[in-house]
C-alpha positions, 0 to 999 in steps of 0.5 A: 335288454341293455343297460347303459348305466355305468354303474355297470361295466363298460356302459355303451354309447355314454359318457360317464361322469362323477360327482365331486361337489358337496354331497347332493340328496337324491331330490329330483327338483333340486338335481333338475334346477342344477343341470338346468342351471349348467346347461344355462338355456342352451338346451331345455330338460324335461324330466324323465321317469326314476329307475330303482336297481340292486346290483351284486359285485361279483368275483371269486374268493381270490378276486380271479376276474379282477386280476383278469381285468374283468367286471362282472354285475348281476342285476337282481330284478332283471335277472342280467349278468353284465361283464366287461372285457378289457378292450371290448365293449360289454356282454349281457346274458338273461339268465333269469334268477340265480343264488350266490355263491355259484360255480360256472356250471351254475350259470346257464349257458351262454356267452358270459359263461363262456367268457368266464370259464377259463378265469374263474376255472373251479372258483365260485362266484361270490357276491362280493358287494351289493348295492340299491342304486335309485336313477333320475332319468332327464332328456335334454331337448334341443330349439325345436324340442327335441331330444339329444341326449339324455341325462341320467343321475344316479345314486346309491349305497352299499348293503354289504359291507355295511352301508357306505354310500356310492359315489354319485355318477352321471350319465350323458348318453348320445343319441344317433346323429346327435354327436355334436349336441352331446359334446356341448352338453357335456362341456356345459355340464362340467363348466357349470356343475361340479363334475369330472370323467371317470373311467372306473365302474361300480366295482372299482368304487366299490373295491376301493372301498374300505374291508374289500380285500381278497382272501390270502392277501394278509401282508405285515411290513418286515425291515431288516432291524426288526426284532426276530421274534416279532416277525416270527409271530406276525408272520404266523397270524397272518397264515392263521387269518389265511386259514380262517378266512377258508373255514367258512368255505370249506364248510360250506363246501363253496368250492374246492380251493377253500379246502386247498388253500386252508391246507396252505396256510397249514403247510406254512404254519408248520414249516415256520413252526418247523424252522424258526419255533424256537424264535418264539418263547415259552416252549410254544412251538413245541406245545402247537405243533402236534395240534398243526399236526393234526390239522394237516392230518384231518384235511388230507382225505378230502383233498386227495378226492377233490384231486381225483375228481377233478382229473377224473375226465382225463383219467378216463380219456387215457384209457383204452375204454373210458366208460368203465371207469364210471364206477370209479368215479362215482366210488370216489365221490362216494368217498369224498361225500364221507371225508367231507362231513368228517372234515366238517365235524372236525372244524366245528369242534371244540379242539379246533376252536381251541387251537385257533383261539390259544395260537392267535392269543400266544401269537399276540402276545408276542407281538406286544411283548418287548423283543427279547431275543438278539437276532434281527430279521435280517440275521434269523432270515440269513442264518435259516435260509442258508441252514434249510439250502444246505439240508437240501443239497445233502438230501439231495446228494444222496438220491440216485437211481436206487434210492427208495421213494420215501428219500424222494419225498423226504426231499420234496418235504424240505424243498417245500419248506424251504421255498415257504421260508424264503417267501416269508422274507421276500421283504428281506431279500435282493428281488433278482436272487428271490426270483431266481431261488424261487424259480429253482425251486418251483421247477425242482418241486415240480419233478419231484412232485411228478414223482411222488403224485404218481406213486400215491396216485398208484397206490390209491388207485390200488387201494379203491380198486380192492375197495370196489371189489370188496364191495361187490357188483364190479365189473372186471373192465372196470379193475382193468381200467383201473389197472392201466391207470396204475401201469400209466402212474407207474412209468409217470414215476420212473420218467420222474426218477429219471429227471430228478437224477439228472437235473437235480445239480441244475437247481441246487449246483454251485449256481444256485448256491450264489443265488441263496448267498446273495438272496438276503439283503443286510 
C-alpha cells in the first residue's frame, strides 16, 4: 500500500503544492470550478472519489528524530507507519493497530524498526500531534480523455494541541509516461490558482505550530545588565518547568529518560541553589534546599536499577558464563519494580506538590519584584565561575594515588557543579572559551565518573549478591559471576585512579585557568 499524500513524509512521484490564497472550505463543486478554471481548457478534470484519514505526529519526548532529519506517520485506519529518510525516498510498514506512547520494541519488526532503533535508542514514541485530513480526489484528462495526472486537495485540522487548521496542500501526481502534461499542469495550476511549492511535511506544519516544542527546550534571554537576581530566579523555573514536564513520565513509566532527565533538572536546581542562593531574598535557598534535597534522594534507587537494566546484556557478555547471571537480572527488576512504585507515591503526595507549588510562587516573585541587589549578571557570573575554578583546582591539588574514594568523588561533585553554572551563563560568555572549559570539563567528568560508577557498580553488586543469598535458592555460578563483576569494576576503578592523576593538570593547568579568565564577556 502507498500513500502518495504529502501530508506524509516524502510523497513519492508528486509534486506538492501549498495553498496561499484566501481560506477555501473543503466544498468539491467549488475546489473543481477553481482547478478547472486554471487548467483554462487545456485539460479536462473529472471528479474523483473523497479519502478521509487521521494521521499521529510521531517522535520522542526530546524530538530525537527530528533532530535526526526524521518524519515519522502512523496512519490509524490503515495500520501504516510512514518514515522519511534525509535523502531517500520514504518507507512504509503495516504494522497493524498500535498504542502510543511505544518503545522500539513495540513496533513489530521490520524495516521501519530497524531504521529507528538507533535514533530513538530508549525513548518512546509519543503521538506528538494528531490530525483529520478529508482529501478530494480529481484526474485530469488530456483530448482524448485520458488520464495524465491526478489531482488531490487536501485539507484538515489539528485534534491535538487544540484544534488549529492545517495548511491546505495539493497534490499533482505523474503518471508514467506522461512527465510533460505533468509540468504543464502544474504551470497552470500555479499561473491560475493561488498555489506555491513547498518542500515541508505535515510535520514541519505541525511543528511550526504554536506549544509544539520538545521537553528541556525552556530558555529566558539573559544580557549582562540584568539584575542578579532576576536571572537567579529565572533560571531556576526554567529547571523547575524541565522537572515538570517529566513527572508525568516518570509516573507512567513511558521510558526510562523521564526519570533521568527529572534527576537533571534536580541536579541543577540544587547547584544554583548551592552557589548562588544567597542572590535570592528572604532566606529562601536555605528554607528549599533540604526539600531539593530530598528529592534528589527519592529518585536515586529507581535510577540506579534502570542503569543496571540497561547494561545488564553487556554485563552478562563480560563473564565467563553469561547465563548465570540470570538471576540477577531478574532480582534486579525485581528491585526496580519496588523502587518505582515507592517513587511514584513520592511524586503523588502532598509534600512534592507542596515543594513545586511554593518554589514556583517564590521564584516568581522574584522576577516580578523590583531588583534589589547590586551585582549584575555579568558580574555574579564572573565572580561564581572563578570562586567554584579555583574550589576545583585545590580539590584537585590534593588527589593523588593514595587519596580515598570519597576525595574523588567530592571532586567529581564540584566539577558537576561547576559545569552546570557555566552552562547557565552561556549567554554570558565568549563562545570560544565556553566551548573549550565545557570540553575540559566533560573529558574530566568522564574519568571521574569511570572511577566513581566502578565503585558504586562493586559495591552494589556486593549488596545484590548478599541480597540473593539471603533470599535463598541461589546457585554458587550465579555469586561467581557476580563476583568476576566486582574484580571487573574493581581494576575499572584503579585504570580511573590512574588516568585522573596523570591528567588531571590537562584540564584544570594553567591553560584552563585562561579559558575560564576569559569565559565571561563584559
Amino acid at each position: 500500500m502507498v500513500f502518495r499524500s504529502s501530508y506524509l513524509p516524502s510523497a513519492p512521484a508528486s509534486t506538492p503544492l501549498t495553498w496561499v490564497g484566501a481560506a477555501v472550505p473543503p466544498d468539491k463543486a467549488r475546489i473543481e470550478a477553481l482547478f478547472g478554471g486554471a487548467l483554462n481548457g487545456h485539460f479536462g478534470l473529472r471528479s474523483g472519489g473523497i479519502e478521509r484519514r487521521s494521521l499521529i505526529c510521531l517522535d520522542t519526548a526530546d524530538w530525537r528524530l527530528s533532530r535526526a532529519g526524521l518524519d515519522l506517520v502512523y496512519v490509524e485506519r490503515d495500520g501504516v507507519l510512514a518514515l522519511s529518510r534525509p535523502e531517500s525516498r520514504r518507507i512504509e510498514q503495516t504494522t497493524g493497530r498500535l498504542q502510543w506512547p511505544a518503545v522500539i520494541n513495540g513496533i513489530p519488526a521490520g524495516p521501519i524498526r530497524d531504521a529507528l532503533s538507533g535514533p530513538v535508542w530508549v525513548r518512546a514514541l509519543l503521538p506528538i500531534a494528531k490530525g483529520r485530513l478529508v482529501g478530494l480526489k480529481f484526474a485530469v484528462l488530456n483530448d482524448d480523455a485520458k488520464t495524465v495526472a491526478r489531482l488531490v486537495w487536501w485539507a484538515g485540522a489539528l485534534q491535538a494541541p487544540g484544534q488549529a487548521a492545517l495548511p491546505v496542500r495539493v497534490d499533482i501526481e505523474c503518471l508514467r509516461g506522461y512527465q510533460k502534461d505533468a509540468a504543464e499542469v502544474e504551470r497552470l495550476l500555479r499561473a491560475g490558482a493561488p498555489l506555491a511549492s513547498t518542500s515541508g511535511s505535515w510535520l514541519d506544519d505541525v511543528r511550526g505550530m504554536a506549544g509544539l516544542v520538545p521537553i528541556g527546550t525552556r530558555r529566558f534571554e539573559m544580557r549582562p545588565d540584568q539584575p542578579a537576581e532576576l536571572v537567579v530566579a529565572e533560571a531556576l523555573l526554567g529547571y523547575l518547568s524541565d522537572l515538570d514536564a517529566n513527572v508525568a513520565g516518570v509516573v507512567g513509566d513511558i521510558d526510562t529518560e523521564y526519570l533521568h532527565d527529572l534527576r537533571i533538572a534536580v541536579r541543577r536546581t540544587r547547584s544554583i541553589v548551592k552557589l548562588l542562593g544567597d542572590i535570592l531574598p528572604d532566606g529562601l535557598a536555605e528554607r528549599m534546599a533540604p526539600e531539593f534535597r530530598w528529592l534528589g534522594q527519592i529518585t536515586t534507587p529507581a535510577r540506579d536499577l534502570d542503569v543496571y537494566l540497561q547494561s545488564v546484556d553487556e554485563l552478562a557478555a563480560s563473564v565467563t558464563r553469561p547465563a548465570d547471571l540470570d538471576p540477577f537480572a531478574e532480582h534486579i527488576r525485581g528491585q526496580r519494580s519496588l523502587a518505582y512504585r515507592n517513587l511514584v507515591r513520592a511524586l503523588r503526595s502532598r509534600r512534592f506538590a507542596t515543594l513545586c507549588r511554593v518554589w514556583r510562587t517564590e521564584l516568581e516573585s522574584v522576577v516580578a519584584a523590583p531588583a534589589w541587589h547590586q551585582l549584575t549578571a555579568s558580574q555574579l557570573a564572573d565572580e561564581r565561575v572563578r570562586r567554584i575554578f579555583r574550589k576545583v583546582r585545590k580539590r584537585a591539588q590534593l588527589i593523588d594515588a593514595d587519596s580515598p574514594a570519597a576525595q574523588v568523588h567530592g571532586l567529581r561533585k564540584t566539577c558537576k557543579e561547576m559545569r552546570y553554572l557555566v552552562e547557565l551563563f552561556k549567554p554570558l560568555c565568549d563562545p570560544k572559551a565556553y566551548k573549550q572549559v565545557i570540553r575540559d570539563f566533560k573529558d574530566l567528568q568522564d574519568i571521574l565518573g569511570e572511577f566513581q560508577d566502578n565503585e558504586v557498580q562493586a559495591a552494589a553488586v556486593r549488596l545484590f549478591a548478599q541480597e540473593l543469598i539471603d533470599g535463598g535458592a541461589v546457585k554458587a555460578g550465579t555469586i561467581l559471576a557476580m563476583g568476576e563483576l566486582c574484580g571487573r569494576f574493581d581494576a575499572s576503578q584503579r585504570v580511573a585512579r590512574d588516568e585522573l592523576t596523570a591528567h588531571h593538570d590537562a584540564y584544570l593547568g594553567k591553560q584552563a585557568a585562561r579559558h575560564v579568565k576569559r569565559l565571561v564577556l563584559r
